[in-house]
Each structure stands twice: as structure tokens, then as C-alpha cells.
TORTORNU-890008 format. One record per atom (N, C-alpha, C): x, y, z. Coordinates in steps of 0.001 Angstrom, whole numbers, padded with zeros to 6 digits, always signed. Layout:
# residues N
XYZ/...
***
This chain:
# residues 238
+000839-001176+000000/+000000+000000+000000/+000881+001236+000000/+000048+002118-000825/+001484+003475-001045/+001472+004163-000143/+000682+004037+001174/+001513+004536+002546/+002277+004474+003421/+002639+003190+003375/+003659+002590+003991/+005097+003362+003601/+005232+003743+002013/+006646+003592+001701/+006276+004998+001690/+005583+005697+001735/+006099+007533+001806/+007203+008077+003029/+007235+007310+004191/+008230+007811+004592/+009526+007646+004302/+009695+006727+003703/+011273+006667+002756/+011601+007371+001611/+010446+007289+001005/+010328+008456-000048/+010121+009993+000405/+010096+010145+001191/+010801+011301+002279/+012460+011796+002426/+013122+010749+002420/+014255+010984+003156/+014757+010726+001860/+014370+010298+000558/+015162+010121-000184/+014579+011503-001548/+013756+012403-001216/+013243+013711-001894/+014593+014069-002377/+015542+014356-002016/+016737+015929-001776/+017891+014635-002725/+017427+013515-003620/+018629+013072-004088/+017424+012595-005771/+016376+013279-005474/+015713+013083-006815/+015240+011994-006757/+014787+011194-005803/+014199+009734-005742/+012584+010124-005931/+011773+009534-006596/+010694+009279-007287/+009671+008692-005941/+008544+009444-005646/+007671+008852-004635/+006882+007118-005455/+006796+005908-004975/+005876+004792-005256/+005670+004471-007015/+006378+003495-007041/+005811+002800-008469/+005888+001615-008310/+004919+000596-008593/+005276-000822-008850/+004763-001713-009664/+005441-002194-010139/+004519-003614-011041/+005082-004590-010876/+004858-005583-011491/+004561-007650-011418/+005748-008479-012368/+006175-009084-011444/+006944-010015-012961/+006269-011096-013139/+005397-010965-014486/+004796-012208-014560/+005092-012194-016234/+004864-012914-017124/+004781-012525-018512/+004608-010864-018512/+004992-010780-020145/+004601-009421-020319/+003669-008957-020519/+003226-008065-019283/+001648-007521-018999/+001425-007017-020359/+000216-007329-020434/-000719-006522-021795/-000807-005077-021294/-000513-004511-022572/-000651-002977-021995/-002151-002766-022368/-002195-001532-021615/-003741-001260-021625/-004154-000702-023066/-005890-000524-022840/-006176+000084-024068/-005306+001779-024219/-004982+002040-025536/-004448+003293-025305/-005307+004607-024798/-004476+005648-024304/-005543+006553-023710/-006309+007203-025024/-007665+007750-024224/-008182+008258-025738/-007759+009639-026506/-007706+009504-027056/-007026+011141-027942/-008054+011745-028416/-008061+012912-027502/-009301+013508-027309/-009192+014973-028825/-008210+015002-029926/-007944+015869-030662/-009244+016566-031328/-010297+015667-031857/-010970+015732-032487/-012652+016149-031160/-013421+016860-031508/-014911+016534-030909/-015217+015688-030935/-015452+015212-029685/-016686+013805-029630/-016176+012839-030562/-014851+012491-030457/-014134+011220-030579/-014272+010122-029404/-014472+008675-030337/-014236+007578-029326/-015887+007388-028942/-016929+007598-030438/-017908+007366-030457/-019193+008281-029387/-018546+009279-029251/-019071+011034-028642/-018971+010727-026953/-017791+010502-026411/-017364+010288-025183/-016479+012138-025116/-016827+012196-023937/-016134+013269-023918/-014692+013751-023966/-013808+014790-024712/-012642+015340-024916/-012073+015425-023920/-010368+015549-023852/-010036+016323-022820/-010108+017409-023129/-010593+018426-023783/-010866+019384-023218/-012065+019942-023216/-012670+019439-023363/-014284+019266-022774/-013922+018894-021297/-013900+017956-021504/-013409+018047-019627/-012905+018722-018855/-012037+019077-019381/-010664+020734-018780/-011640+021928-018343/-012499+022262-019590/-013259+023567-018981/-014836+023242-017747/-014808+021858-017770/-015374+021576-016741/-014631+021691-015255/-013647+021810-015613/-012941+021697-014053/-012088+022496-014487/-012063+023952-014422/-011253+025308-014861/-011810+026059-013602/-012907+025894-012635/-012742+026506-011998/-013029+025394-010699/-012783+025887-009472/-012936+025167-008019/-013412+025484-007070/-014650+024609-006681/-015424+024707-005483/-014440+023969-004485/-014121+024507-003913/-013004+023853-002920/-014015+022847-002272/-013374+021382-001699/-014233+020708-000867/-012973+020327+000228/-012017+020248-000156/-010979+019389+000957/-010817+020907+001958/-010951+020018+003028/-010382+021019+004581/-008622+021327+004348/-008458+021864+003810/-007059+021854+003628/-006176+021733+002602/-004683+022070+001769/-004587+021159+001193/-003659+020257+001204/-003291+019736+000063/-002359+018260-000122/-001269+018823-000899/+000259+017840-001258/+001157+018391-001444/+001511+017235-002692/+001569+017548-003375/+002169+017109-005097/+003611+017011-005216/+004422+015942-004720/+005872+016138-004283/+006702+016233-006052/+005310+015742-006899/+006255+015952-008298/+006780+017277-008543/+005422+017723-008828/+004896+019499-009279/+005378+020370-008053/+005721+019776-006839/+006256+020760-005677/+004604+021948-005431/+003634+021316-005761/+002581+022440-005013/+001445+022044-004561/+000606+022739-003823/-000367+022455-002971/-001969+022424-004007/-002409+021550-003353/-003417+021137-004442/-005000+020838-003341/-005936+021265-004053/-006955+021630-003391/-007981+020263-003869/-008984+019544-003442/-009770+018744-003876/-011089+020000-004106/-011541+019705-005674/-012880+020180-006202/-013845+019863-005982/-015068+020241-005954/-016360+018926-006419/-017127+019716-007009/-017837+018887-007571/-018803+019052-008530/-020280+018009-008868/-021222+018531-009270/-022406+017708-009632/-021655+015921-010247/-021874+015164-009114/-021525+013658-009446/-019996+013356-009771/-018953+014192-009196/-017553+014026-009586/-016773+015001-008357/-015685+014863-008382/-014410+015021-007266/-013701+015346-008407/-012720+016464-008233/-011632+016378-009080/-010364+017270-008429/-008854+017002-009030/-008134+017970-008646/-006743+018168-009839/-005811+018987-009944/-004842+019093-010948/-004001+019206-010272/-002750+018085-010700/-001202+018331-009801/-000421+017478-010888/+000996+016973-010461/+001690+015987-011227/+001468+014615-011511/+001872+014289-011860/+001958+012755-011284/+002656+011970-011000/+002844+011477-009389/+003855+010702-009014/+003572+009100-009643/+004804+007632-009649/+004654+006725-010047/+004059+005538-008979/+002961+005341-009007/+002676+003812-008193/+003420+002888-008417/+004128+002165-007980/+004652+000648-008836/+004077-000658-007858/+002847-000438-006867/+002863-001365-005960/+001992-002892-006795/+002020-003523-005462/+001230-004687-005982/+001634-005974-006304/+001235-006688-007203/+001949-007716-007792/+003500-007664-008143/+004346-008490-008484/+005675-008249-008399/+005763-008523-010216/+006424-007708-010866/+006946-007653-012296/+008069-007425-012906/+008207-007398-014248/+009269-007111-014198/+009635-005730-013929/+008868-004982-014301/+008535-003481-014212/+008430-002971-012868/+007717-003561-011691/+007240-002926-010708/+007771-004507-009064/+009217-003660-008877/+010123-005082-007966/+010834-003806-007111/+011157-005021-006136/+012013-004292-005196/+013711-003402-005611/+013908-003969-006908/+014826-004057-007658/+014773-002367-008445/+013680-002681-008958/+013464-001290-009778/+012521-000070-008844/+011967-000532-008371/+011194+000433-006793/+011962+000508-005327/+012549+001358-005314/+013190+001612-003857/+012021+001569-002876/+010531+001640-003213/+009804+001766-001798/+008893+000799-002659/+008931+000047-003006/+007876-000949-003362/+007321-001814-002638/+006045-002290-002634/+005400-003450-001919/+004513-004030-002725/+004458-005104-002279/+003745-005931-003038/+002245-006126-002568/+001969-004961-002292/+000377-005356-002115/-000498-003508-002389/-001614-003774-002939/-002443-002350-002588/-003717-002294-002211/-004296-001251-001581/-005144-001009-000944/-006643-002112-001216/-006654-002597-002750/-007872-003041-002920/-007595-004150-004114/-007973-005132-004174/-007254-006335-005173/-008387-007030-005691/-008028-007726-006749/-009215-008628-007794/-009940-009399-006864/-010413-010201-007839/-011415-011342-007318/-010968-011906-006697/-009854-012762-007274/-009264-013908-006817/-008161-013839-005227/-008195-012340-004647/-007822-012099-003589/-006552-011529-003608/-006000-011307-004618/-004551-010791-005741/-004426-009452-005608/-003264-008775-004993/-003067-007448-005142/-003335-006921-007033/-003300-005983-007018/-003508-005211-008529/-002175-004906-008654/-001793-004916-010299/-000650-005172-010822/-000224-003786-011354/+000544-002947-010818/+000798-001532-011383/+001200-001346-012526/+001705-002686-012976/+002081-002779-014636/+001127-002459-015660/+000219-003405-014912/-000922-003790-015918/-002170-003181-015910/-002692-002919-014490/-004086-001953-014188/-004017-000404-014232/-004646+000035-015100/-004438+001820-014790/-005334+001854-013519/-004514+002456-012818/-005501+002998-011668/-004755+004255-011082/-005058+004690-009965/-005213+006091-009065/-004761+005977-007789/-004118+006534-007427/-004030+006295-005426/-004450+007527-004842/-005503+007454-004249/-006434+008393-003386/-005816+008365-002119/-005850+009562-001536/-005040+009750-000091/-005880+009363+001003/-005454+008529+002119/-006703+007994+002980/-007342+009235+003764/-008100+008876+004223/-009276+009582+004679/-008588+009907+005804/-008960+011733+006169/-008322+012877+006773/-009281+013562+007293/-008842+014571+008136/-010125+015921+008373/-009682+016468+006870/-008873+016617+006163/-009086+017429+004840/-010143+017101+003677/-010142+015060+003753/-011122+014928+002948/-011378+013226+003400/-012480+013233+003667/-012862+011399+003614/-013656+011121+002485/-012598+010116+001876/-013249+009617+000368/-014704+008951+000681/-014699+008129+001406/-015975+007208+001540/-016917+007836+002052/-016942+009099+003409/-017525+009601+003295/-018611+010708+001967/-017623+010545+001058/-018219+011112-000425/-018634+010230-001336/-018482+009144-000806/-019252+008485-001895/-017869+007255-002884/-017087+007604-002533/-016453+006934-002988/-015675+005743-002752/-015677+004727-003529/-015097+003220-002997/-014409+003181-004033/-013243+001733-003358/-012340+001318-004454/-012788+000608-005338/-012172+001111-006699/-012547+000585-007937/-013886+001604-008919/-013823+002079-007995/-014603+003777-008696/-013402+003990-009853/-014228+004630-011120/-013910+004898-012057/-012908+006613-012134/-011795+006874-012645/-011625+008386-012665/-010928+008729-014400/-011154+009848-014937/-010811+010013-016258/-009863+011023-015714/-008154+010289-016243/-007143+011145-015870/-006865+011756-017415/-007303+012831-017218/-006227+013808-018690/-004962+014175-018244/-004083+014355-019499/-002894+015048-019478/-002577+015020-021138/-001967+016340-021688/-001833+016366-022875/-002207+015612-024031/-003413+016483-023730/-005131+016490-024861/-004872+014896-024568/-004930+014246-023956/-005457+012359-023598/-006315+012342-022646/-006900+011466-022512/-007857+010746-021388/-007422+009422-021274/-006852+009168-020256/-007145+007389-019815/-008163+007468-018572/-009090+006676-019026/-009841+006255-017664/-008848+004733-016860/-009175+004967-015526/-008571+004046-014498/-009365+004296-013326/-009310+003560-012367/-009604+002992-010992/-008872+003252-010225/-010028+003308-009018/-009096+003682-007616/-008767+002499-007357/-007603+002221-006985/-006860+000718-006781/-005872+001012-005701/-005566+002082-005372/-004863+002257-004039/-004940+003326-003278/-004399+003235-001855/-004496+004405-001146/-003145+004945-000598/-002737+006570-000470/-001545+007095-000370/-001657+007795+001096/-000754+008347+001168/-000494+009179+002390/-001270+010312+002839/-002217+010522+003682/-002925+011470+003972/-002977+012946+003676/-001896+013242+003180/-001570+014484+003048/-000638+014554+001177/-000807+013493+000731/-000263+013701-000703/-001262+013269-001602/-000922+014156-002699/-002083+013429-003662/-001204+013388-005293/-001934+013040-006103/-001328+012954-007905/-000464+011734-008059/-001183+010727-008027/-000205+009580-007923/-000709+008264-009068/-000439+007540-009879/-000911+006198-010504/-000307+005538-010314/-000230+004390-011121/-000186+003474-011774/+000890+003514-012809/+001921+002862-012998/+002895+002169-013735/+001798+002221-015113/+000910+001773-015098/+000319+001246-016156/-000801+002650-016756/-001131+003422-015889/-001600+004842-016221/-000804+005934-016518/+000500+005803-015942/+001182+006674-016590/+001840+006756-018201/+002102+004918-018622/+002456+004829-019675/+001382+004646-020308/+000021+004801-020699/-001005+005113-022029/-001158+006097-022079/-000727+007006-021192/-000458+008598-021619/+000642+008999-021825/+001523+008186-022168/+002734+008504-022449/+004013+009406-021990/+003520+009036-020292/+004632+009870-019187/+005320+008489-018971/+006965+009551-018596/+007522+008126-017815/+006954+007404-016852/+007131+006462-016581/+006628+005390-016023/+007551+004571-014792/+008903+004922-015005/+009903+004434-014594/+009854+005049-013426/+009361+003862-012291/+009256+004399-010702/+010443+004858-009573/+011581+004971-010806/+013062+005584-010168/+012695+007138-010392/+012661+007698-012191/+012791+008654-012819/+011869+009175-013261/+010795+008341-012931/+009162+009025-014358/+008352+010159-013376/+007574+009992-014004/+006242+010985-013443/+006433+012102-014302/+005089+012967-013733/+005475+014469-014350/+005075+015530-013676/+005885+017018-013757/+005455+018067-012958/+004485+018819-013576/+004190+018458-014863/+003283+018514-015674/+001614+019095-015304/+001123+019663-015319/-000485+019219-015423/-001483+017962-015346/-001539+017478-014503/-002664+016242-014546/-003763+016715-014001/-005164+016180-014639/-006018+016483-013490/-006597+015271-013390/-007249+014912-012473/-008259+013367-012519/-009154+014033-011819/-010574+013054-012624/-011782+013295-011928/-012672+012021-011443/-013095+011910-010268/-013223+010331-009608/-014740+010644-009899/-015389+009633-010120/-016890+009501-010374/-017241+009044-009426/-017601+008865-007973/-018398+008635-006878/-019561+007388-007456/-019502+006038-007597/-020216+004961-007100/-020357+004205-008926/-019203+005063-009404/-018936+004397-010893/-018273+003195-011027/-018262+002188-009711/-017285+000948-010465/-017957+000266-011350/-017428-000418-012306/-018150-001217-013576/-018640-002697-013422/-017735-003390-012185/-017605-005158-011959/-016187-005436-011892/-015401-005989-012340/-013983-006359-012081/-013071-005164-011811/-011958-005234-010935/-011312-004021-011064/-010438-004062-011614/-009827-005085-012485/-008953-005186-013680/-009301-005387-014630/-010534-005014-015206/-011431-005500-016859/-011509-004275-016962/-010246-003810-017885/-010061-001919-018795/-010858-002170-019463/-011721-002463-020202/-012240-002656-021314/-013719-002187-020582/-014258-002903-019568/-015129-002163-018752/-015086-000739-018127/-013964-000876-017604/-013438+000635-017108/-013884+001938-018080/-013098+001602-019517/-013262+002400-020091/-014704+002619-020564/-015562+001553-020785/-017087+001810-021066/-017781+002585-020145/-017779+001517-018858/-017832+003012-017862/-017756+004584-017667/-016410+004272-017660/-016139+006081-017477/-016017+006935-018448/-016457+006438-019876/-016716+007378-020498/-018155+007713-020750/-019104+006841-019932/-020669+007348-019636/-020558+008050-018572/-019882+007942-017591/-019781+008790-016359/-019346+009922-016961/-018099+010422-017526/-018147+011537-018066/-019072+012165-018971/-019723+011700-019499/-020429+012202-020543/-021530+012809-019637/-021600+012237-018321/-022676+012687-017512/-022371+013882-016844/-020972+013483-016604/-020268+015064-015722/-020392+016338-017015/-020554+016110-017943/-019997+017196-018722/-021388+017782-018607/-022358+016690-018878/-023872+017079-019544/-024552+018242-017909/-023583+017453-016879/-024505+018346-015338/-023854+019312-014882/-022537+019873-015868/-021814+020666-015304/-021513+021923-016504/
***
């Protein structure tokens, strides 16, 4: 779970060490569907753009008591809300937890573990290689997820340069940090990925859909059906 290892990823800030990435050595994970390329209007069969989405969340109803700290981007980041959605914009740090890979090991993750907050059917941590997902910061006086409605495996549409990947909440981070994925969400948007060196200080924003899980929390193919009706809903109520 990506709280455990934030305090090492603490002490190792001031030498350029990368907060949490992990993935699985098992065969080579299928990469996900690619993110959608939002260039065109109402591409991807009239699912919403990123930037259709962007000017939905251009401005902020603050909801978090406080805020959180983006150790990529170095800044303080506020949680939004909005009619049927949560959202916020920061970097993105690398998850690598979970299953052990070739990608996501103790080897290539200085703070790696092999387990996260919320796992498949079969009782299996989620594979940072392979699942796009999100790490939501546990529940605080600044913000309690569940109190809002939200559980793991809720759907969120992360943009970053004009893309959308939808992914899942699949883990939980340090109370006080936020902007974090997936090994496997960072690369269909085509950020590093590499849980030594990747991430970005970049612009990300994600927006969590409150009670959007689809059924499996590793079936992208659902995910993405999902959350691009959930968005289409955020856009249409906002």
C-alpha cells in the first residue's frame, strides 16, 4: 500500500528519488487500451474530450479542509467537487505497488510493496504494470473519500496532454499527498513510467466519479465503457 513507503520516499526527496511505483513479474503484462485522444470533438464514439473536460474543471469549489502536497509538481493542491464528480490538478507521481513484475520489484522500486489497498477477485493485489488505476489519499479531516461516496474501484478520467485514460481507484496514499498512478496509467499517456525517474510536474487532473465501479477491477475494457458514460454525464450536469 502506497503509505507505507512515503516515509522513505521522504528521506530520499533531496537526491531526486521518485515517490511509489510498482509492477509484477509475470509474462509481459498486456498494456492497456491506449488513452483516448481527445484531438478531435466527440471522438471515441461522442465520449467526452479532454478538453471538454478541462473547462469543466477550470474553476474550483473547494471541498478538501485543507490542502495536499504534489511532491512531483512541488505544489499544494486543493480537492474540487462538482455535480456527481471530485476532481483535482497536480503531477503525477509513479505507483509501482502490488503484484511483483518485471517493471514494478524491489529491484526497480526503492519503496515498493507488493500489495495495494484493494485487489481482484481472486484475492490478488492489482498489478501496477498492468491496471491503470489512481491512489487516493486515505481519509483525513481534509477529505474522507468514503464519506463522499467513494469506494475502491470507482472509475476516474485522468487527462494530461489532450489524452484521457480512464482508471480505478486501486490504491491508497499518504494522507496528506495526492497525484499519484499506476505504472500502467502513466504509460497510455505517455509519461515516464519508470518508478526511479518518471512521473510528471506537468499538469494532470483526474476526476473520480463517486459509485462508478463497472464489476472487475482489472477488466479496462469495462473501465473504459464506464467512465466514459460517467463523463459524458459530468460534462452534460456541469
Amino acid at each position: 500500500m502506497a503509505k507505507l513507503k512515503f516515509a522513505l520516499a521522504a528521506l530520499l526527496a533531496a537526491a531526486a528519488v521518485l515517490v511509489p511505483a510498482q509492477l509484477t513479474a509475470q509474462a509481459a503484462p498486456q498494456a492497456p487500451a491506449a488513452a483516448v485522444q481527445a484531438a478531435s470533438p466527440k471522438a471515441d464514439g461522442g465520449s467526452p474530450t479532454a478538453a471538454e473536460l478541462l473547462a469543466k474543471t477550470a474553476k474550483c469549489k473547494v471541498v478538501s479542509k485543507g490542502t495536499y502536497t504534489n511532491t512531483q509538481a512541488n505544489k499544494k493542491v486543493n480537492i474540487c467537487g462538482a455535480t456527481g464528480a471530485f476532481y483535482w490538478t497536480s503531477g503525477m507521481n509513479i505507483d509501482c505497488d502490488g503484484q511483483t513484475t518485471a517493471q514494478c520489484n524491489k529491484n526497480t522500486d526503492c519503496c515498493y510493496q507488493n500489495d495495494t489497498s484493494f485487489h481482484l477477485a481472486n484475492g490478488k493485489p492489482l498489478s501496477a504494470a498492468v491496471t491503470p488505476y489512481v491512489v487516493i489519499p486515505l481519509p483525513s479531516s481534509r477529505f474522507k473519500y468514503g464519506s463522499n461516496g467513494i469506494k475502491g474501484g470507482d472509475i476516474l478520467a485522468v487527462v494530461y496532454n489532450n489524452q484521457v485514460e480512464y482508471a480505478v481507484f486501486g490504491d491508497e496514499g499518504p494522507s496528506d499527498i495526492i497525484g499519484e498512478a499506476s505504472y500502467a496509467t502513466a504509460k497510455a499517456l505517455g509519461i515516464n513510467p519508470d518508478p526511479k525517474n518518471g512521473g510528471t510536474a506537468d499538469p494532470v487532473t483526474y476526476i473520480v466519479f463517486p459509485g462508478s465501479k463497472s464489476g472487475a477491477i482489472d477488466d479496462h475494457n469495462a473501465t473504459v465503457t464506464a467512465g466514459r458514460k460517467a463523463a459524458t454525464t459530468f460534462v452534460s450536469k456541469n
